[in-house]
C-alpha positions in Angstrom: -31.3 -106.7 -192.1 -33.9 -108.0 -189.5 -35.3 -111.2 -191.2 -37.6 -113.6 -189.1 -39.5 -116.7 -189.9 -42.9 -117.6 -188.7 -44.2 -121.3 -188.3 -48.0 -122.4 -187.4 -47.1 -125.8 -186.5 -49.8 -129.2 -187.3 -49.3 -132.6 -187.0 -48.6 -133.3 -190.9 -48.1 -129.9 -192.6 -46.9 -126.1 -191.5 -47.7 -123.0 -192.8 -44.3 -120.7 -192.8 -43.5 -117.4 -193.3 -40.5 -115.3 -194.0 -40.7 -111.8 -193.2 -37.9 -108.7 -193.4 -38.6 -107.0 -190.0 -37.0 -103.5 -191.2 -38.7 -103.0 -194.3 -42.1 -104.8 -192.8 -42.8 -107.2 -195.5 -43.6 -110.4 -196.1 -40.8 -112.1 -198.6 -42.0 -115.6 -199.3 -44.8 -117.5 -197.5 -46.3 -120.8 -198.2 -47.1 -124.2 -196.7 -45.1 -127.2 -196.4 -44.7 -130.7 -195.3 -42.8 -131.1 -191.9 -39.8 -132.6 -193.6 -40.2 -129.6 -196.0 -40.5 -126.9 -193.6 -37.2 -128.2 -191.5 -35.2 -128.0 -195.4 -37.1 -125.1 -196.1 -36.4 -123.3 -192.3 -32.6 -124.6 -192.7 -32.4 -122.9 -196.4 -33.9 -119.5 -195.3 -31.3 -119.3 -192.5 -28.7 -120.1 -194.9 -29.3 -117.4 -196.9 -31.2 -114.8 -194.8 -28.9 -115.0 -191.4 -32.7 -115.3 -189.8 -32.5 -113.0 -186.6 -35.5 -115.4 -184.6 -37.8 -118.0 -185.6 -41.3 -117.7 -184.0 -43.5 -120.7 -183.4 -47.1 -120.9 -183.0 -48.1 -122.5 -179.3 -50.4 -125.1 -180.3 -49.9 -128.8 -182.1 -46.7 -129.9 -182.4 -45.3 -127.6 -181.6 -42.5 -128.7 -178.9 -41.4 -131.2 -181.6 -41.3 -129.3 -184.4 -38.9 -127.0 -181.7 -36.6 -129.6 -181.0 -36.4 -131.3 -184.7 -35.1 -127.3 -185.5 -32.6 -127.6 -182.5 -31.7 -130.9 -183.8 -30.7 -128.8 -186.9 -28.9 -126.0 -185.1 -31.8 -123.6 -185.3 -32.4 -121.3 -182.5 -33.8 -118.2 -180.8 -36.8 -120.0 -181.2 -39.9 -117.7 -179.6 -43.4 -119.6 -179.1 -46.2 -117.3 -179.1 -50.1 -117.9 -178.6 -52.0 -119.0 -181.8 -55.3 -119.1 -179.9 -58.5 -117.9 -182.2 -55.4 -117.3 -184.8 -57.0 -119.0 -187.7 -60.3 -117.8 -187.4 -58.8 -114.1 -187.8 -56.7 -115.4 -190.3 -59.8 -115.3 -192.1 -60.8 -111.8 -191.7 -56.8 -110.9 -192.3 -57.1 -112.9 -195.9 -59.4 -110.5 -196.9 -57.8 -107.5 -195.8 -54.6 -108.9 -198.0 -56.9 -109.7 -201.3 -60.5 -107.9 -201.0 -63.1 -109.6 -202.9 -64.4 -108.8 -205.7 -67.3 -105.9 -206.1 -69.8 -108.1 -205.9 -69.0 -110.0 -202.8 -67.6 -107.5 -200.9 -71.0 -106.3 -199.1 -71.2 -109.6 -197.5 -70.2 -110.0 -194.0 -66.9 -111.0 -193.4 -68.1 -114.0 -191.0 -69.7 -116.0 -194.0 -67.1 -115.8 -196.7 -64.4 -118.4 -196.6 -61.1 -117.8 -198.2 -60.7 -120.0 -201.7 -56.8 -120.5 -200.7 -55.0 -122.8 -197.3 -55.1 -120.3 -194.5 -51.9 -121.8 -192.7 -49.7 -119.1 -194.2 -52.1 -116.3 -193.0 -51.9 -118.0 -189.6 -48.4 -117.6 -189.7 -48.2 -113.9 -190.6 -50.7 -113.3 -187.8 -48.4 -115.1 -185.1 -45.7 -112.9 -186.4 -47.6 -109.8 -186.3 -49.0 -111.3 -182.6 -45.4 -111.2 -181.4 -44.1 -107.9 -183.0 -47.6 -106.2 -182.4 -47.5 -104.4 -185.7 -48.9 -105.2 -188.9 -46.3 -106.4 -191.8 -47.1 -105.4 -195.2 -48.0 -108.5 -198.2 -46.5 -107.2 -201.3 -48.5 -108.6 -204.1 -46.0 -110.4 -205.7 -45.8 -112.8 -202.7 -48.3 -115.9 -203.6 -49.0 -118.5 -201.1 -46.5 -121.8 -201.9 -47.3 -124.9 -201.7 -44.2 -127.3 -200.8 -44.3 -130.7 -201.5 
């Protein structure tokens, strides 16, 4: 199997994805501390044999790179995260509609109740695999200590 994990980087927390690339779907997603998301990056591996990691281009990203080095991680890919989480927005709402009521509103003015970094990450993903991976509904959004 073709698993791959998806980091948007920031300066104190990640969003992080793990996605299997044959099947298209999202396994576990969530976001994480930086120490978190090097355990949590290291663990996946462990257990997935992770075929790439793909980072998003923007803050901290070279060191989160090199801490995962540091850790024997890599096939590390960057790819560009720019106007990432404002379609993360739009791609929430493609995952989880809103309800009947909401739903006539413009997309532009509704704000998603949940952390978008997770959403960022499945968009880098998609952004660098150009297709569009598939959220199972039993995959919630983590939040790692």
């Amino acid at each position: 199997m073709s698993f791959y994990i998806s980091i948007d980087p920031g300066k104190k927390k990640c969003g992080l994805l793990l996605a299997n690339i044959q099947s298209g779907k999202v396994i576990e997603a969530g976001i994480a501390s930086l120490n978190k998301c090097y355990e949590l990056v290291s663990f996946w591996n462990e257990n997935y044999n992770i075929s790439k990691i793909i980072i998003g281009d923007g803050t901290n990203c070279k060191f989160i790179k090199n801490e995962l080095k540091r850790k024997n991680l890599f096939n590390i890919n960057y790819v560009n995260e720019k106007g990432s989480t404002l379609r993360a927005r739009f791609r929430y709402w493609e995952i989880w509609p809103p309800n009947y009521f909401i739903r006539w509103l413009p997309k532009e003015i509704l704000f998603p109740p949940e952390n978008l970094d997770a959403i960022v990450a499945l968009i880098l993903l998609e952004d660098f695999l150009k297709i569009s991976l598939n959220w199972p509904d039993k995959v919630d959004i983590k939040i790692w200590p």
